[in-house]
C-alpha positions as CSV (number, residue, x, y, z in Angstrom):
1,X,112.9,-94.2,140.1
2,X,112.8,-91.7,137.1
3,X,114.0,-88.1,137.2
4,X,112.1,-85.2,136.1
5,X,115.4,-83.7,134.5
6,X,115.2,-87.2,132.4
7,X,112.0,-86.4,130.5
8,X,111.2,-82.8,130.7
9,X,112.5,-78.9,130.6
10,X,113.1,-77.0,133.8
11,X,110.7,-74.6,132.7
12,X,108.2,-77.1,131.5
13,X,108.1,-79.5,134.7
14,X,107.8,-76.7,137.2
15,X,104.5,-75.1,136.3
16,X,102.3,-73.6,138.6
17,X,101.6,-76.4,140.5
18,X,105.0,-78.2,140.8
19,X,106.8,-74.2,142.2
20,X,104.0,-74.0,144.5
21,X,104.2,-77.8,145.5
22,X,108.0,-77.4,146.1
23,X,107.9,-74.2,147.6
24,X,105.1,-75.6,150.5
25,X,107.0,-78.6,151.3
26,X,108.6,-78.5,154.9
27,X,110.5,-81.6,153.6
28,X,112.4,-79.8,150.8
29,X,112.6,-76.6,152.5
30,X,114.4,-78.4,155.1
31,X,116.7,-80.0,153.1
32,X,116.9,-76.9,150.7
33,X,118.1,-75.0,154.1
34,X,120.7,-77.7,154.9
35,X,122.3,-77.6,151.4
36,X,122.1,-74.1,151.3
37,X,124.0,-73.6,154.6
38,X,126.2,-76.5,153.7
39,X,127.2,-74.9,150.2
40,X,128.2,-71.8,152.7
41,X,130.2,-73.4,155.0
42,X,132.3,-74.7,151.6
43,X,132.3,-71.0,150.2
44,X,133.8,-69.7,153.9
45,X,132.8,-66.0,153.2
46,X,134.3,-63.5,155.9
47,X,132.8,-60.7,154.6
48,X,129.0,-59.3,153.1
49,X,129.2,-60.5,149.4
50,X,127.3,-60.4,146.2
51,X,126.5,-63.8,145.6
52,X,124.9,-65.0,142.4
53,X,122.2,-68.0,142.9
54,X,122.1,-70.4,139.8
55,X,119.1,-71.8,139.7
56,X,117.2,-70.1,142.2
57,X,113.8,-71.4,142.2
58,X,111.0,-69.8,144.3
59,X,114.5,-68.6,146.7
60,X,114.1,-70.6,149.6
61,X,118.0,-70.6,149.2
62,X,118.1,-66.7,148.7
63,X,116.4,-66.4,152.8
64,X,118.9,-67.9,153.8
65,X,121.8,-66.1,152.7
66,X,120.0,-62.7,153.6
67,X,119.5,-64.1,157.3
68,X,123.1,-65.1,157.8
69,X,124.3,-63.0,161.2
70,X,126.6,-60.4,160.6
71,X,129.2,-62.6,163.3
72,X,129.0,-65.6,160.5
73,X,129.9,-62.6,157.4
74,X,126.6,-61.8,156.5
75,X,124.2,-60.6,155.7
76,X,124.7,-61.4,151.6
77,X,123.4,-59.7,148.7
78,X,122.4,-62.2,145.8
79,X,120.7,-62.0,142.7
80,X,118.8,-65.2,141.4
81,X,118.5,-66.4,137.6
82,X,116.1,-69.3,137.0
83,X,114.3,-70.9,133.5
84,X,111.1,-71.2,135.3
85,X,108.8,-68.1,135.2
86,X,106.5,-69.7,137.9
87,X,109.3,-70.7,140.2
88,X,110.3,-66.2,139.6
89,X,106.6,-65.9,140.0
90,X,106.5,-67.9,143.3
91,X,109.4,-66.1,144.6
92,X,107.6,-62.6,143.8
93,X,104.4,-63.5,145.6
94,X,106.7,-64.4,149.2
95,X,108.9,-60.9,148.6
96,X,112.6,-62.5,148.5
97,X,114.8,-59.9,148.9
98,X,117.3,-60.6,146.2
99,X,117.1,-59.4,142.4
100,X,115.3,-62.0,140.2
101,X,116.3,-63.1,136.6
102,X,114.4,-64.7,134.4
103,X,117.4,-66.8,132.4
104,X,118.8,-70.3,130.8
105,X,122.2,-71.0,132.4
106,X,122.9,-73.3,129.2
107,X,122.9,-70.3,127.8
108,X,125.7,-68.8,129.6
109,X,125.6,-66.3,132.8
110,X,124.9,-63.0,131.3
111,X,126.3,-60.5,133.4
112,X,129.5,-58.8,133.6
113,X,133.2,-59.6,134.1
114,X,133.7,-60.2,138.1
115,X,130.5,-59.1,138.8
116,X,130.1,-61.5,142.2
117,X,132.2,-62.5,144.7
118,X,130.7,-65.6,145.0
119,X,128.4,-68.2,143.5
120,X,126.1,-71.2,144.8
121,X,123.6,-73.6,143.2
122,X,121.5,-75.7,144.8
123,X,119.9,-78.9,143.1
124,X,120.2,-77.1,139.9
125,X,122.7,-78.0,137.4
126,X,121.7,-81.7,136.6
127,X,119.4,-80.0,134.1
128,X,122.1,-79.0,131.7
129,X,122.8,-82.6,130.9
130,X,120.0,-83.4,129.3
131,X,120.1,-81.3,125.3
132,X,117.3,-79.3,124.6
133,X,117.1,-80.2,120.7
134,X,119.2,-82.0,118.6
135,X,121.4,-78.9,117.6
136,X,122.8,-78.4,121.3
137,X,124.4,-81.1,123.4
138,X,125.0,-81.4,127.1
139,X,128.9,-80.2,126.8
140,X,127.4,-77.6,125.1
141,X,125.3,-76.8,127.7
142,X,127.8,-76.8,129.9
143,X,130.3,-75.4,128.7
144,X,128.3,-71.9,127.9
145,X,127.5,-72.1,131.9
146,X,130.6,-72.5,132.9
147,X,132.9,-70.2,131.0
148,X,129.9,-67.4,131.5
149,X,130.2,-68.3,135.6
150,X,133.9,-68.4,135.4
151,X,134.0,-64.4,133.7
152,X,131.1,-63.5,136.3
153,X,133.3,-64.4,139.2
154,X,136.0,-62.2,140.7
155,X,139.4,-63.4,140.5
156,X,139.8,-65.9,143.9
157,X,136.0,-66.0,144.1
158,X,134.4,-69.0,144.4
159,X,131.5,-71.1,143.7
160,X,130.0,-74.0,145.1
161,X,127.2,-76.2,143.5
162,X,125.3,-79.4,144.6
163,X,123.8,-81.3,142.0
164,X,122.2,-84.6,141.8
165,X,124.2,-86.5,139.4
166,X,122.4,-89.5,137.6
167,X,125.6,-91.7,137.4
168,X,129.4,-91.1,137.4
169,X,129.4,-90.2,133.6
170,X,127.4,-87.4,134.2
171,X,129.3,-86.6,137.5
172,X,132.6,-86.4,135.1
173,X,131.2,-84.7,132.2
174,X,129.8,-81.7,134.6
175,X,133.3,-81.9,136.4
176,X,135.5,-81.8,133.3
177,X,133.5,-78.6,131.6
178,X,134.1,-76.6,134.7
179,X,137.8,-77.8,134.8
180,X,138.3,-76.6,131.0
181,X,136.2,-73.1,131.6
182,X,139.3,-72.6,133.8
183,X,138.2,-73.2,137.3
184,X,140.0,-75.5,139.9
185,X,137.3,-77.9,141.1
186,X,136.7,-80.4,143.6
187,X,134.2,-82.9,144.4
188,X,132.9,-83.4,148.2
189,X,130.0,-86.3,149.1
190,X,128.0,-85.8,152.0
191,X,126.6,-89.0,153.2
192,X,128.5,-91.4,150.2
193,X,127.3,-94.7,149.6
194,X,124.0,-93.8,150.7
195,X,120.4,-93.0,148.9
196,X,120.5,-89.9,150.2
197,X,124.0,-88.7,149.1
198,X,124.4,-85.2,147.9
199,X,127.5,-83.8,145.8
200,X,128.8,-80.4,146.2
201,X,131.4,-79.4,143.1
202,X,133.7,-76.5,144.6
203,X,134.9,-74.4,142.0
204,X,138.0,-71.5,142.5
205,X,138.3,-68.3,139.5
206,X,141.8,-67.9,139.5
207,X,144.2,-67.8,142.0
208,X,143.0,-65.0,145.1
209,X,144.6,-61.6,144.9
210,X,147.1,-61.9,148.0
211,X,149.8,-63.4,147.1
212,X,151.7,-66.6,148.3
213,X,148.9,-67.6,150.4
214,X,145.9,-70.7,149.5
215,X,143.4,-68.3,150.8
216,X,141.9,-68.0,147.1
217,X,142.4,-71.5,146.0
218,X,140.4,-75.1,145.9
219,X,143.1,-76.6,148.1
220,X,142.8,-74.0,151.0
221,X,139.1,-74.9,151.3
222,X,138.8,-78.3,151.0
223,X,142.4,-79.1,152.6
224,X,141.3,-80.5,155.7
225,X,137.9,-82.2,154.5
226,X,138.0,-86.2,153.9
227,X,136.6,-88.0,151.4
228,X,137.2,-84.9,148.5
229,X,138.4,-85.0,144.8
230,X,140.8,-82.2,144.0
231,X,140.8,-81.5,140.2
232,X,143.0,-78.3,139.3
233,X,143.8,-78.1,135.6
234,X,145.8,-75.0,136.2
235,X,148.7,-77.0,138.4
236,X,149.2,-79.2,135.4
237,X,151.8,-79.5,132.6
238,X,151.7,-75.4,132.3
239,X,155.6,-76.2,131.4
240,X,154.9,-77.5,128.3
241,X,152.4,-75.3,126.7
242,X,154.0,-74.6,123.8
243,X,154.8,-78.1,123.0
244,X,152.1,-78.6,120.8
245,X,153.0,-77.8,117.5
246,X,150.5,-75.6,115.4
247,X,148.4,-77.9,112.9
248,X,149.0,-80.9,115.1
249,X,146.3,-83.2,116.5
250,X,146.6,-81.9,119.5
251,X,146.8,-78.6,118.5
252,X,143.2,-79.2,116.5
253,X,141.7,-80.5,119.6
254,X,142.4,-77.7,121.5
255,X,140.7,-75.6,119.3
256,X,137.8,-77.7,118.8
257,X,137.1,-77.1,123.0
258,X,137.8,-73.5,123.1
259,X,135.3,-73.7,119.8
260,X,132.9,-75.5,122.3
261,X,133.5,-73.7,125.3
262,X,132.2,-70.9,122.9
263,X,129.0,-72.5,121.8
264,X,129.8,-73.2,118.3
265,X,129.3,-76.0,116.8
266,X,132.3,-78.3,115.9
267,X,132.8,-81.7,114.2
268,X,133.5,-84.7,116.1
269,X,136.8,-85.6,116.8
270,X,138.3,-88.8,114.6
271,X,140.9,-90.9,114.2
272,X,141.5,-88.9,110.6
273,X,142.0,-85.7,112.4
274,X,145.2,-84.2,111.5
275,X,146.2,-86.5,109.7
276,X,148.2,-84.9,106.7
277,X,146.5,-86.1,103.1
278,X,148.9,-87.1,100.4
279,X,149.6,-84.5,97.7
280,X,147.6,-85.2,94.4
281,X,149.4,-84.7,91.4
């Protein structure tokens, strides 16, 4: 079955007729509600937050985090960025109550450092692994989302995203740029080895303000959840940091993703790099 993320642009697939299509379905708003709520439940929010929605659509997700009960934390504040004006447009007509931005997230999250609390995105960031044109690429993509979520988050907040990835590849590659924007990540099926299973990639900033506690942290949500992939770059090898000496291959590596992670342009990596050249006389 082909995917519309496979052929065509967010912005160019949902038209008119596809936002109003998805927005009228009692099938995907159903669904959409499920995730949505699910994507909560991973986020564990005591508290009335700002919450940024990446990829918001026509904001059948926004509803629901404006209805939560103030006994479950709410009700939440949240601001929606999406690439498709219709989907914005579609939302406008059924007066959501959240702020609406009209925005590429492979072009990074524009707003300011530790802006939100939280984050969620709901079938959204499968897009980004497809390139626009042959001078961006999909780590490109998502590396600019990433790092621009990661500075938009609080320290300790957290972000949860469920995305429809086409194969494991793609599942890594979406994994590893969050990983190397900084976050601590980890990967939670719901229904696995089924048509109908649906990944959820829970993402930590940092490490929570109160000290000494896993309040803030990827293991102190998904500690007592089966079936769940911890990833957390920052619990690794910190030791040996400065180990890598300056000029090294390594070292030229490193550079090359914080380059990336940048949005610049950099040359593929090769069996020559850093290799030292022998001095011409």
């Amino acid at each position: 079955m082909s995917r519309p993320e496979d052929t065509l642009q967010a912005d160019v697939h949902y038209d008119d007729v596809e936002a109003r299509k998805y927005t009228t379905s009692s099938r995907i708003q159903n669904i959409q509600a499920s995730m949505t709520r699910r994507a909560l439940e991973l986020l564990d929010l005591k508290t009335p937050s700002l919450i940024l929605d990446v990829g918001c659509g026509s904001g059948l997700s926004g509803e629901i985090l404006s209805d939560i009960p103030p006994e479950e934390g709410g009700p939440h504040v949240w601001i929606g960025m999406d690439i498709s004006p219709s989907m914005l447009d579609v939302a406008l007509q059924r007066d959501v109550e959240g702020d609406l931005f009209l925005a590429d997230i492979g072009q990074g999250v524009p707003f300011r450092a530790g802006t939100f609390d939280a984050a969620i995105s709901i079938s959204a960031i499968q897009w980004l692994c497809n390139a626009e044109s042959s001078e961006t690429s999909p780590q490109q993509r998502l590396a600019r989302f990433f790092g621009g979520l990661y500075q938009s988050l609080k320290r300790g907040g957290r972000a949860v995203c469920q995305f429809y990835p086409k194969n494991d590849v793609q599942k890594q590659m979406i994994t590893s740029a969050a990983v190397k924007a900084g976050f601590g990540a980890g990967l939670l099926e719901d229904d696995p080895e089924t048509k109908n299973v649906k990944v959820y990639l829970v993402l930590t900033a940092g490490q929570s303000a109160v000290a000494n506690t896993k309040s803030g942290d990827i293991t102190g949500v998904v500690e007592n959840l089966e079936g769940v992939d911890v990833v957390d770059n920052r619990r690794q090898g910190k030791a040996g940091k400065g180990d890598i000496k300056k000029g090294s291959k390594q070292w030229i590596i490193k550079k090359k993703e914080q380059m990336e992670r940048k949005g610049k342009v950099v040359k593929a990596t090769s069996k020559y790099t850093g290799r030292k050249r022998r001095i011409a006389f």
